[in-house]
C-alpha positions in Angstrom: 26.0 -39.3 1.3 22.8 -37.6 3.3 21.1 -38.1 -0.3 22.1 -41.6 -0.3 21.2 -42.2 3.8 17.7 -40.7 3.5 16.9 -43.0 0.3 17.7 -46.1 2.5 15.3 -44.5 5.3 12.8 -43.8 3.2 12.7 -47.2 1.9 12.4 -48.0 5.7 16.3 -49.5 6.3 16.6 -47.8 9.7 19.4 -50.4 11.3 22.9 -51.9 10.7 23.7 -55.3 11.1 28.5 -54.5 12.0 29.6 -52.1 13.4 32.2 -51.2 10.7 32.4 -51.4 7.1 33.8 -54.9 5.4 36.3 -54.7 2.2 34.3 -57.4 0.4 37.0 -57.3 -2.2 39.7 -58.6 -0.5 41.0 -62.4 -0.9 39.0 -64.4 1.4 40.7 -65.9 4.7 40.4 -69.0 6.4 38.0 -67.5 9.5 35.0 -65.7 8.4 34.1 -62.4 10.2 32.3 -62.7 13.2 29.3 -60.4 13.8 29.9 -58.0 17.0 26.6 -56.8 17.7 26.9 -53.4 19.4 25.3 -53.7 23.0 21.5 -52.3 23.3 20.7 -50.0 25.9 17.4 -49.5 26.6 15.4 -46.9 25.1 13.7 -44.3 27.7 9.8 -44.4 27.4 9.1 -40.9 25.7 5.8 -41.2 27.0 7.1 -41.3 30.7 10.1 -38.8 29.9 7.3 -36.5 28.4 4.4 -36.8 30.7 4.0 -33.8 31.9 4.8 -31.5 29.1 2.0 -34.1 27.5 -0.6 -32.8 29.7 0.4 -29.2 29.7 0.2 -29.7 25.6 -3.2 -31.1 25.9 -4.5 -28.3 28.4 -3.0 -25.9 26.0 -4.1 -27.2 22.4 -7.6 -27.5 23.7 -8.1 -24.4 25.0 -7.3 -22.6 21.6 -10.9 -22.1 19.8 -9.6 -21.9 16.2 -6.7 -22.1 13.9 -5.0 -18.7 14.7 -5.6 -19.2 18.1 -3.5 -22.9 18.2 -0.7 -20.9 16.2 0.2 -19.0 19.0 -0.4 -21.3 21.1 2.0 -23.6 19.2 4.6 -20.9 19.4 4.1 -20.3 22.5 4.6 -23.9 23.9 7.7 -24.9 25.1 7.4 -28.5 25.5 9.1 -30.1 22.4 12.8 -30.0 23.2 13.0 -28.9 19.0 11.9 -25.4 19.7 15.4 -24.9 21.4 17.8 -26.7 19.1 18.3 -24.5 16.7 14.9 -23.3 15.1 14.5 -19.6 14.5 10.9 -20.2 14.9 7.0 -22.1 15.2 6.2 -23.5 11.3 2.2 -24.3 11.9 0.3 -24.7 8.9 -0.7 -23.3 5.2 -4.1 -23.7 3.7 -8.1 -22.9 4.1 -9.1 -23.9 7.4 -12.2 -25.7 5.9 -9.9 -27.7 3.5 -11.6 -30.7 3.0 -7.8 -32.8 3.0 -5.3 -32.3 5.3 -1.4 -33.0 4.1 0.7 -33.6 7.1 4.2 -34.1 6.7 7.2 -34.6 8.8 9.2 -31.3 9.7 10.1 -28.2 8.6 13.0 -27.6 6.3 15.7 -25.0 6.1 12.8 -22.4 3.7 10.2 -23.3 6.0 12.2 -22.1 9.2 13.1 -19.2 7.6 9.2 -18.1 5.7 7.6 -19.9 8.9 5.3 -21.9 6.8 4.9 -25.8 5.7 6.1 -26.9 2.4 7.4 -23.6 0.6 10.9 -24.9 -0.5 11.8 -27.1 -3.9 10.2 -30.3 -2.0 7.0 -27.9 -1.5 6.8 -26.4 -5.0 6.5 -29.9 -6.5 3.9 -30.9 -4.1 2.0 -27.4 -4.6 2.6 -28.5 -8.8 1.4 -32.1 -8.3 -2.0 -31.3 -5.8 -3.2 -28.9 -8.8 -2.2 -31.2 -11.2 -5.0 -33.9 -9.6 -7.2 -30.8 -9.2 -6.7 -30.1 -5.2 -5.6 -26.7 -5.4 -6.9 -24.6 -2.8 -8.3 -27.7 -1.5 -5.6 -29.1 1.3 -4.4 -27.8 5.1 -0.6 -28.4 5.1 0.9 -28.9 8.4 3.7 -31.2 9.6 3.9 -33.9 12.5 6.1 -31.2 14.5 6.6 -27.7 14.5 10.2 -27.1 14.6 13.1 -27.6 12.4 14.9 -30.6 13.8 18.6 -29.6 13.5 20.3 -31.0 10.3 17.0 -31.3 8.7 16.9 -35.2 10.2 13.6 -37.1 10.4 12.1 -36.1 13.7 11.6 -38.4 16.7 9.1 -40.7 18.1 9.5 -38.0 21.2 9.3 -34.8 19.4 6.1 -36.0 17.5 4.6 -36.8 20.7 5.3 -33.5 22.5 3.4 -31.7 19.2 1.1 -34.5 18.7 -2.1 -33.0 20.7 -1.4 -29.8 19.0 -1.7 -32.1 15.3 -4.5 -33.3 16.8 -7.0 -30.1 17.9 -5.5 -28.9 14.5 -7.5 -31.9 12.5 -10.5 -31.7 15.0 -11.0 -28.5 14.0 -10.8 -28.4 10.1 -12.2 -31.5 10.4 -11.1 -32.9 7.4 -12.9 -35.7 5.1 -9.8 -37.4 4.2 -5.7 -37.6 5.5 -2.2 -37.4 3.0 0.6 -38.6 5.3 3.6 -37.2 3.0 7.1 -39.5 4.1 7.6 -42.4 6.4 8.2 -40.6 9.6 4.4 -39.1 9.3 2.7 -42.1 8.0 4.1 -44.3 11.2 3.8 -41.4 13.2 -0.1 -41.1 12.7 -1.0 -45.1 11.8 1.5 -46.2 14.7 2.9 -48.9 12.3 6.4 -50.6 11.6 6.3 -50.6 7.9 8.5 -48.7 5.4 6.6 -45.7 3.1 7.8 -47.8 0.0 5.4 -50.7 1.7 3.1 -48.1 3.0 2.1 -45.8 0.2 -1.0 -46.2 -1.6 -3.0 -48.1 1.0 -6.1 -46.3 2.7 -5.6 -47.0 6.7 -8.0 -45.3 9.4 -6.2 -42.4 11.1 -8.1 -42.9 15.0 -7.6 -39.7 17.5 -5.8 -41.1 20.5 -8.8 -40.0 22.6 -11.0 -41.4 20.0 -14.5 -40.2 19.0 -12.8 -39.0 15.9 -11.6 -41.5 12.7 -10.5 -40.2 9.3 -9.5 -42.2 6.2 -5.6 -41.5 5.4 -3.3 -42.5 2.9 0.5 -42.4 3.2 2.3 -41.3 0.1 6.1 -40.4 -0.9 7.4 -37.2 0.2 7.9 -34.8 -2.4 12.3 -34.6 -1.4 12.5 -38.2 -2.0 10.5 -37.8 -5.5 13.1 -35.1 -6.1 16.3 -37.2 -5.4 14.2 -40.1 -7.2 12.2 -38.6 -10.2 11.4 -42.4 -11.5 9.3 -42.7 -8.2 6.9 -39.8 -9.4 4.5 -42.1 -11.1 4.2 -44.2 -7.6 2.8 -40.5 -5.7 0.7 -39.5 -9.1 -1.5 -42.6 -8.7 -1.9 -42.3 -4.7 -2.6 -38.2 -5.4 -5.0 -39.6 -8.2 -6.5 -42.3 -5.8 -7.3 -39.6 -2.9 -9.1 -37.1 -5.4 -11.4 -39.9 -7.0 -12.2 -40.6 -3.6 -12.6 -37.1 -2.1 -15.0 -36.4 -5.3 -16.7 -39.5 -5.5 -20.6 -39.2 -4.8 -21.9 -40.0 -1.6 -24.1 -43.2 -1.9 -27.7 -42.2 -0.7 -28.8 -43.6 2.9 
């Protein structure tokens, strides 16, 4: 069933139109169903909800002067309400910090919480297989759009991306790198601020844009290596993108 529910998300179903399951099966009856549309509450602004632990992010992220220095600041930072639900512990980043690609995910898994680094579990492996396959080994800066395990390894929130987001951001300031992979949907509408689904998403090069600007970075989103592995026949799709990103990355710079 979570197999089955993070397909659908992934493909970017993320409402439901009853309230309760209908037996399609049964003999029809004179009255249709009627539609009960559960009531809507509004939504708290996470901005407003998150303001100040915003700016006490941003004061801290920017004070760190290189990679080591954000990590424990990151750990450090108690902010994002995920670094108290659960997580053992801070899961930052893998990679050279002059990687010319940064991979940014969505969260930490259950073998990430427990190694405290990005992408080391079966989901990882595969992505670790497929960036040497297109010849970006030792090439890419893994990190994720928050820092902490959400509990139940569920997509993280709008809320919990913000609170990490100015960390994510002095992070790709300071590798600086030439181009983005946004692995899964949460990170791609995370960084692009879009509505789409990753299925409609994917393959497409967008312009990442710093929310203070002064800083722009071609990024592509792709499929996250967990759906390719409940979904093998979905492999080819996240090939091609992987393929797209290196002929770019490699391609010769035109002469001014």
């Amino acid at each position: 069933m979570e197999s089955l529910l993070a397909f659908w998300i992934e493909g970017g179903v993320d409402a439901l139109y009853e309230p309760a399951p209908v037996d399609r099966m049964r003999p029809s009856v004179a009255a249709a169903p009627r539609l009960i549309m559960p009531a809507v509450i509004p939504a708290a602004d996470p901005a407003a909800t998150l303001q100040v632990d915003l700016e006490q992010a941003r004061a801290t992220a920017s004070a760190a002067d290189d990679v080591a220095a954000l990590k424990l600041a990151i750990e450090a930072f108690d902010g994002c309400p995920l670094k108290t639900a659960g997580a053992r512990q801070a899961v930052f980043s893998r990679g050279p910090a002059d990687a010319p690609v940064m991979v940014i995910g969505e969260a930490p898994g259950a073998d990430e919480d427990v190694r405290g680094e990005p992408f080391v579990g079966r989901a990882g492996q595969l992505l670790d297989r497929m960036l040497a396959a297109a010849g970006l080994d030792g090439r890419v800066f893994i990190t994720n759009t928050v820092f902490w395990r959400p509990p139940g390894n569920r997509n993280p929130t709008p809320a919990e991306q913000s609170a990490c987001q100015p960390f994510l951001e002095r992070a790709i300031a300071m590798v600086r790198p030439r181009l983005l992979l946004l692995v899964g949907g949460a990170a791609a509408k995370s960084m692009l601020q879009r509505g789409e689904g990753i299925l409609s998403l994917r393959g497409r090069w967008f312009e990442w844009r710093a929310a203070g600007g002064g800083l722009e970075i071609p990024a592509m989103p792709t499929l996250h290596p967990a759906f390719l592995l409940r979904e093998p026949s979905a492999k080819k799709k996240a090939w091609q993108d992987l393929l797209t990103l290196a002929e770019r990355l490699d391609r010769p710079e035109r002469p001014t």
